[in-house]
MDAnalysis code that builds the backbone (N, CA, C; Angstrom):
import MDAnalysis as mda
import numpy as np

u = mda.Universe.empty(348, n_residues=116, atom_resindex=np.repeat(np.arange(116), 3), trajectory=True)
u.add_TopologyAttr("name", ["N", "CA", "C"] * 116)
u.add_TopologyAttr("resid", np.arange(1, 117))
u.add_TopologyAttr("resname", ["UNK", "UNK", "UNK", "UNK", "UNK", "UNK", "UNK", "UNK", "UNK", "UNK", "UNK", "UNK", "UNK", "UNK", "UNK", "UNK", "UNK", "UNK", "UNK", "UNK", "UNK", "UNK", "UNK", "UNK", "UNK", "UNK", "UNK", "UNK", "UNK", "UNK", "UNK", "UNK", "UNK", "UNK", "UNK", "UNK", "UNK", "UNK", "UNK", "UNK", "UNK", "UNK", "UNK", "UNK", "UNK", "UNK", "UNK", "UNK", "UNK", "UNK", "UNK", "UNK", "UNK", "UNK", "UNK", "UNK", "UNK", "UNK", "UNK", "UNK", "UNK", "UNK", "UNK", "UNK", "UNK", "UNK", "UNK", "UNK", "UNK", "UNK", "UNK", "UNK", "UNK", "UNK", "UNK", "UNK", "UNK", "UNK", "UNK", "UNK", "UNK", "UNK", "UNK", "UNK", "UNK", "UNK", "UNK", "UNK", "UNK", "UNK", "UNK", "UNK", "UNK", "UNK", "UNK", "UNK", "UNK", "UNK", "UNK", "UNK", "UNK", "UNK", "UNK", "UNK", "UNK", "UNK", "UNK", "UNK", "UNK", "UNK", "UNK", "UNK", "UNK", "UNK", "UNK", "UNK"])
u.atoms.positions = np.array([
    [12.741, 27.418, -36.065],
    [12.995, 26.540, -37.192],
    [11.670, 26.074, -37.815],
    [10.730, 25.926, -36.828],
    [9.641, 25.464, -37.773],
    [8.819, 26.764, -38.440],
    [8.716, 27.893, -37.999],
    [8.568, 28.888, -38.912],
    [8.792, 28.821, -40.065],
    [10.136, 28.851, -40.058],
    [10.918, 28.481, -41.233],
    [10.538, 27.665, -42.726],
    [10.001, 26.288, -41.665],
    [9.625, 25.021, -42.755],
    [7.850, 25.774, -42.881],
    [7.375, 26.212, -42.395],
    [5.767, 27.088, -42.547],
    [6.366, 27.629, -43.661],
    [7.143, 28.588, -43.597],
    [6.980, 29.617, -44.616],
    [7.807, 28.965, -46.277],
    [8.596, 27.509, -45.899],
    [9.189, 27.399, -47.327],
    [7.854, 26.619, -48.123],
    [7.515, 25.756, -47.182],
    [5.951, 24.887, -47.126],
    [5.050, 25.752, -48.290],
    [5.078, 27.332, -47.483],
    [3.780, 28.121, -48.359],
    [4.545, 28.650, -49.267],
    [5.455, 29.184, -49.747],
    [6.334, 29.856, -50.726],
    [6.161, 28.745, -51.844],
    [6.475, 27.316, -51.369],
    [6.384, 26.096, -52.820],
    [4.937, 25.864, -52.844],
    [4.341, 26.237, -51.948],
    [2.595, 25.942, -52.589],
    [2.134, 27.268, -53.181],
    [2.223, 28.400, -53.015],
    [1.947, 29.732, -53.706],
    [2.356, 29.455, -55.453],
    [4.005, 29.125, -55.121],
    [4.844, 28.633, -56.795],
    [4.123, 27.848, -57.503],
    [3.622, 26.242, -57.028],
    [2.777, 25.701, -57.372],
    [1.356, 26.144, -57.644],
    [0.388, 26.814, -57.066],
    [-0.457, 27.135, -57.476],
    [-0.684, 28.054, -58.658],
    [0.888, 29.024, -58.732],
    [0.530, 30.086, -59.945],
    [0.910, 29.168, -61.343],
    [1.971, 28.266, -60.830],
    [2.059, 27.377, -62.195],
    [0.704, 26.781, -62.398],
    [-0.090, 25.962, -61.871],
    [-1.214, 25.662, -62.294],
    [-2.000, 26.022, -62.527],
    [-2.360, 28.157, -62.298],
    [-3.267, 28.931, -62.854],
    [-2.602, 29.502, -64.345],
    [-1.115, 29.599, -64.279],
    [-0.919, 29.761, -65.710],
    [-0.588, 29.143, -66.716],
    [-0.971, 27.722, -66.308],
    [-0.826, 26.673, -67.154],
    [-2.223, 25.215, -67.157],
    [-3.573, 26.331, -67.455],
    [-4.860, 25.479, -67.539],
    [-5.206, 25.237, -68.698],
    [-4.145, 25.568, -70.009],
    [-4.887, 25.138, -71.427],
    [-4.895, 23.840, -71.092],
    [-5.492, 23.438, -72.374],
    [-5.632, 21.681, -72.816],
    [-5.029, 21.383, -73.462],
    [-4.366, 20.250, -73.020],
    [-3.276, 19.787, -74.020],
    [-3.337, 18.279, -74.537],
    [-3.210, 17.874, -75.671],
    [-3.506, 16.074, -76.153],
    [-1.952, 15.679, -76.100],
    [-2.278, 14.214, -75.187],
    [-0.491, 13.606, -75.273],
    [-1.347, 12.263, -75.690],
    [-0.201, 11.855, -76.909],
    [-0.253, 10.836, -77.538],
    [0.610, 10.172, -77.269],
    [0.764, 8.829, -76.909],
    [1.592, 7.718, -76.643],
    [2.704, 7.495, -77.943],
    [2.566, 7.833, -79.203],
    [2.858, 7.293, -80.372],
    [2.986, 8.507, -81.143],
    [4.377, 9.151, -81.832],
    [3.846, 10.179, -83.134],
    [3.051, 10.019, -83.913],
    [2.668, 10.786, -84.846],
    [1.437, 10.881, -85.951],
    [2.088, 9.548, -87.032],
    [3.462, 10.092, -86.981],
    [4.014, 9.434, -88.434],
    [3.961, 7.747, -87.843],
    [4.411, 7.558, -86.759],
    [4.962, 5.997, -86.444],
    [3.780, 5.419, -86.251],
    [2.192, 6.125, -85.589],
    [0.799, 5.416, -85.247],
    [0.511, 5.177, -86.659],
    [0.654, 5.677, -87.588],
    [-0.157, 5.230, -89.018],
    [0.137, 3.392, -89.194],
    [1.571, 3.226, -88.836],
    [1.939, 1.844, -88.771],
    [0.920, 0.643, -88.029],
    [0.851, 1.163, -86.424],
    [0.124, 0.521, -85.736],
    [-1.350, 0.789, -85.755],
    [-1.947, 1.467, -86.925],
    [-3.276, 1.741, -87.087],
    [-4.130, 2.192, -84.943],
    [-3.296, 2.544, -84.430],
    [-3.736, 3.182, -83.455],
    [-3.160, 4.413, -82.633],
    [-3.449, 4.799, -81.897],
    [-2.666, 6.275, -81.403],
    [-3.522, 6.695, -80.454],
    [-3.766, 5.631, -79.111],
    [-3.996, 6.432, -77.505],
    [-3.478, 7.683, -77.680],
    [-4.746, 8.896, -77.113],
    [-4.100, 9.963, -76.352],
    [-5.361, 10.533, -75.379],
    [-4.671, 11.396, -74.834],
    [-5.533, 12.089, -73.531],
    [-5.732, 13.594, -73.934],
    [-6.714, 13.791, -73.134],
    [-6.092, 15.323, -73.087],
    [-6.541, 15.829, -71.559],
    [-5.208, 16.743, -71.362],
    [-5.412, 16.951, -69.875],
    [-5.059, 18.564, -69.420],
    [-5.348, 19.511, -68.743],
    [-4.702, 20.590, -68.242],
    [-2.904, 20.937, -68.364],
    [-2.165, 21.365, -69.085],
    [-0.897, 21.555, -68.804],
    [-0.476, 20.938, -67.646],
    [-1.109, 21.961, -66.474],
    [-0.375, 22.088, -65.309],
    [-0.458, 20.359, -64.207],
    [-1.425, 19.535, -64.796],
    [-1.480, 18.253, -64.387],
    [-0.372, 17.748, -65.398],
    [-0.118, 18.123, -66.281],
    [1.231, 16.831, -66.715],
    [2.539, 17.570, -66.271],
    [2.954, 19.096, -66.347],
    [3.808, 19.439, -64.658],
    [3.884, 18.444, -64.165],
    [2.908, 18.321, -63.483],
    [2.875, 17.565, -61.524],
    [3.226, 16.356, -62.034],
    [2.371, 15.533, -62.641],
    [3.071, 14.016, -63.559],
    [4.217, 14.299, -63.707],
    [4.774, 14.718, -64.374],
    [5.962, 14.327, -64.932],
    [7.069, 14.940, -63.233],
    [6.583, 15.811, -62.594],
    [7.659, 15.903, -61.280],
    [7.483, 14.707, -60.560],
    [6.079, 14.616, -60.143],
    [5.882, 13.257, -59.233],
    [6.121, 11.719, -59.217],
    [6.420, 11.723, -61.304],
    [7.308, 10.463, -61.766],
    [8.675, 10.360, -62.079],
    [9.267, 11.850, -62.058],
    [10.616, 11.995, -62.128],
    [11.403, 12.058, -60.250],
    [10.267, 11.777, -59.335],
    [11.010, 11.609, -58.063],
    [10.468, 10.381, -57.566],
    [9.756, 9.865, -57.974],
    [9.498, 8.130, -58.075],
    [10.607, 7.268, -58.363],
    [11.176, 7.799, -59.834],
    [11.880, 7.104, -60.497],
    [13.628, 7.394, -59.620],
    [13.665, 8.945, -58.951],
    [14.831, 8.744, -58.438],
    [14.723, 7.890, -56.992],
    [13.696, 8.354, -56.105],
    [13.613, 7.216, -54.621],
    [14.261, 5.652, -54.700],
    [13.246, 5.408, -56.117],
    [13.611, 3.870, -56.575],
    [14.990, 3.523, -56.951],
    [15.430, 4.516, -57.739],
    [17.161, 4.392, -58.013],
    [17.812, 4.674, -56.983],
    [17.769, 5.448, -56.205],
    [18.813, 5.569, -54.992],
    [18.617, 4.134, -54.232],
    [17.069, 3.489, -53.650],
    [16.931, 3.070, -52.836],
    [17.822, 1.206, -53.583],
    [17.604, 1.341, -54.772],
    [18.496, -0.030, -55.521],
    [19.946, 0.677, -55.623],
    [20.491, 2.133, -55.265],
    [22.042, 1.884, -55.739],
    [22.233, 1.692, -53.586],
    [21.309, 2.210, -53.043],
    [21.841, 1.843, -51.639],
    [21.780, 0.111, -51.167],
    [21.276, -0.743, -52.085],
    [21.451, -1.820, -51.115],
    [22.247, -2.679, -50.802],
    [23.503, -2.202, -51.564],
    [24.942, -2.762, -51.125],
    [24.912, -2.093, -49.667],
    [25.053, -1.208, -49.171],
    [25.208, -0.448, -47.804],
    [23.841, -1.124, -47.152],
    [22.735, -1.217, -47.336],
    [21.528, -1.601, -46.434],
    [21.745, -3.394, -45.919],
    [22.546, -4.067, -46.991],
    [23.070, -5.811, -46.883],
    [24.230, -5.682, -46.141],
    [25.214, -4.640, -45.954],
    [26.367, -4.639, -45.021],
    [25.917, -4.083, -43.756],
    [25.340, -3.077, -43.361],
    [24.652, -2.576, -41.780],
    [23.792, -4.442, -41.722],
    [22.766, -4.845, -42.207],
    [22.490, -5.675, -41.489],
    [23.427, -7.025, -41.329],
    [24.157, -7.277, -42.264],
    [25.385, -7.872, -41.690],
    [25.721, -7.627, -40.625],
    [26.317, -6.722, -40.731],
    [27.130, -6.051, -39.555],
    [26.325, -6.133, -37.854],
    [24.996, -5.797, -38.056],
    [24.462, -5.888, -37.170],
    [23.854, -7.418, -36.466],
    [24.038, -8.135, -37.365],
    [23.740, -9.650, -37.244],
    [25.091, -10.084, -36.150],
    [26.586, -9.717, -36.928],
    [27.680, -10.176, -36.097],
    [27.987, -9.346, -34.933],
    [27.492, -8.270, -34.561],
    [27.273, -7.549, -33.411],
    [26.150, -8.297, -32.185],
    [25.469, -8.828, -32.906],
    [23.975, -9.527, -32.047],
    [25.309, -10.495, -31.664],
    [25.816, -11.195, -32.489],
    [26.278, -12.198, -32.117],
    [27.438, -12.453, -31.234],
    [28.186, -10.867, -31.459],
    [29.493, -11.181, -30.413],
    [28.984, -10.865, -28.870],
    [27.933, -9.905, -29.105],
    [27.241, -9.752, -27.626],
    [26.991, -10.806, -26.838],
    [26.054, -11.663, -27.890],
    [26.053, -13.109, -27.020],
    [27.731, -13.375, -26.743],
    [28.184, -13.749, -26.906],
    [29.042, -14.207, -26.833],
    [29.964, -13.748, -25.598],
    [30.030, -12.651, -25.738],
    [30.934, -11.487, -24.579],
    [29.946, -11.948, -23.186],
    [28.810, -12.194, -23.560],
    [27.858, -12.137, -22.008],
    [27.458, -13.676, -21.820],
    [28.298, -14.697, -22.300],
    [28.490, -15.564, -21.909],
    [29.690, -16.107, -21.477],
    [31.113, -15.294, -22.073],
    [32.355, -15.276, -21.542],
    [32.415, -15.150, -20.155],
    [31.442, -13.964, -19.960],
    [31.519, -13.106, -18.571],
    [30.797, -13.659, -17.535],
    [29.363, -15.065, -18.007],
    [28.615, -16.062, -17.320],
    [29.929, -17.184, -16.970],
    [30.559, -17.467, -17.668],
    [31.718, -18.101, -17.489],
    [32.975, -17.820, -16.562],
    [33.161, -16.822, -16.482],
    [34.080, -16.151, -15.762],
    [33.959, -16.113, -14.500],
    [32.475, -15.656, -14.041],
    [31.586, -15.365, -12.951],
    [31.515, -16.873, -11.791],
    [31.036, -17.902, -12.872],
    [31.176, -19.330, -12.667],
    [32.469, -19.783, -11.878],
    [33.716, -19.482, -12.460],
    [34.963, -19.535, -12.455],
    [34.947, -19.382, -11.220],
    [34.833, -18.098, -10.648],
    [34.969, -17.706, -9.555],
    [34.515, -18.068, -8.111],
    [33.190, -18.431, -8.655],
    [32.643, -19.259, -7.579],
    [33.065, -20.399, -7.424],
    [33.299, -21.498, -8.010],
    [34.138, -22.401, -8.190],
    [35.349, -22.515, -6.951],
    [35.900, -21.396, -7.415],
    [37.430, -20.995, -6.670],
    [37.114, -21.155, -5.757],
    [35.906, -19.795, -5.244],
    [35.621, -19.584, -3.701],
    [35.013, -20.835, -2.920],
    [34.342, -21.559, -4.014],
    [33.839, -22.927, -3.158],
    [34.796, -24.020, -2.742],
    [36.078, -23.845, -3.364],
    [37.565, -24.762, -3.032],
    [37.756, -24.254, -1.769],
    [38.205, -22.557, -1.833],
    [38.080, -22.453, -0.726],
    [37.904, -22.735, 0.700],
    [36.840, -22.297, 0.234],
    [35.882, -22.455, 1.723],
    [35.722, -23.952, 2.203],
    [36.013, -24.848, 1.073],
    [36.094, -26.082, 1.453],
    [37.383, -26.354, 2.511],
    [38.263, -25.943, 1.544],
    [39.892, -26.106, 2.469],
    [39.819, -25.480, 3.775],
    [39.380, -24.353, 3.885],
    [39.342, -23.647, 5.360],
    [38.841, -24.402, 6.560],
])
């Protein structure tokens, strides 16, 4: 099995690397179109390799899902620790029934042994 994860490991880094050898032009990204910056008399831009705004835009499009899953899971992450709070708690509880019980008994046996 770990072969396996070796060889998918190098198959997506081979993929990756040819995308980033066939995608080294230069490219300008502007924050703002041409037409709408004339308004704001400004217009940030960069210019960067293709194959770096690729990787940007994958590495912020699985940012953005981690973060959404991890806010649609926290109804389920507030019920497990619930849940696990009233589990702590019946434990106590069960292992003090059973300190009780134990008690009980001795009790008995000490009537007992008294009466005898």
């Amino acid at each position: 099995m770990r072969y396996i994860r070796y060889a998918c490991i190098a198959i997506f880094a081979i993929a990756l690397i040819a995308v980033a050898l066939a995608n080294r032009e230069v490219v300008t990204l502007k924050v703002l179109p041409s037409e709408v910056a004339g308004y704001f008399a400004l217009n940030p831009s960069i210019q960067l390799p293709m194959f770096l705004v690729i990787f940007m835009g994958i590495i912020v499009g699985l940012l953005v899902g981690f973060v959404w899953e991890w806010m649609r899971e926290h109804a389920v992450r507030a019920e497990a620790s619930r849940k696990g709070r009233e589990v702590r708690k019946l434990e106590r509880e069960v292992k003090r029934l059973r300190g009780e019980k134990h008690e009980g008994k001795d009790e008995v046996l000490a009537l007992l042994d008294e009466a005898g």
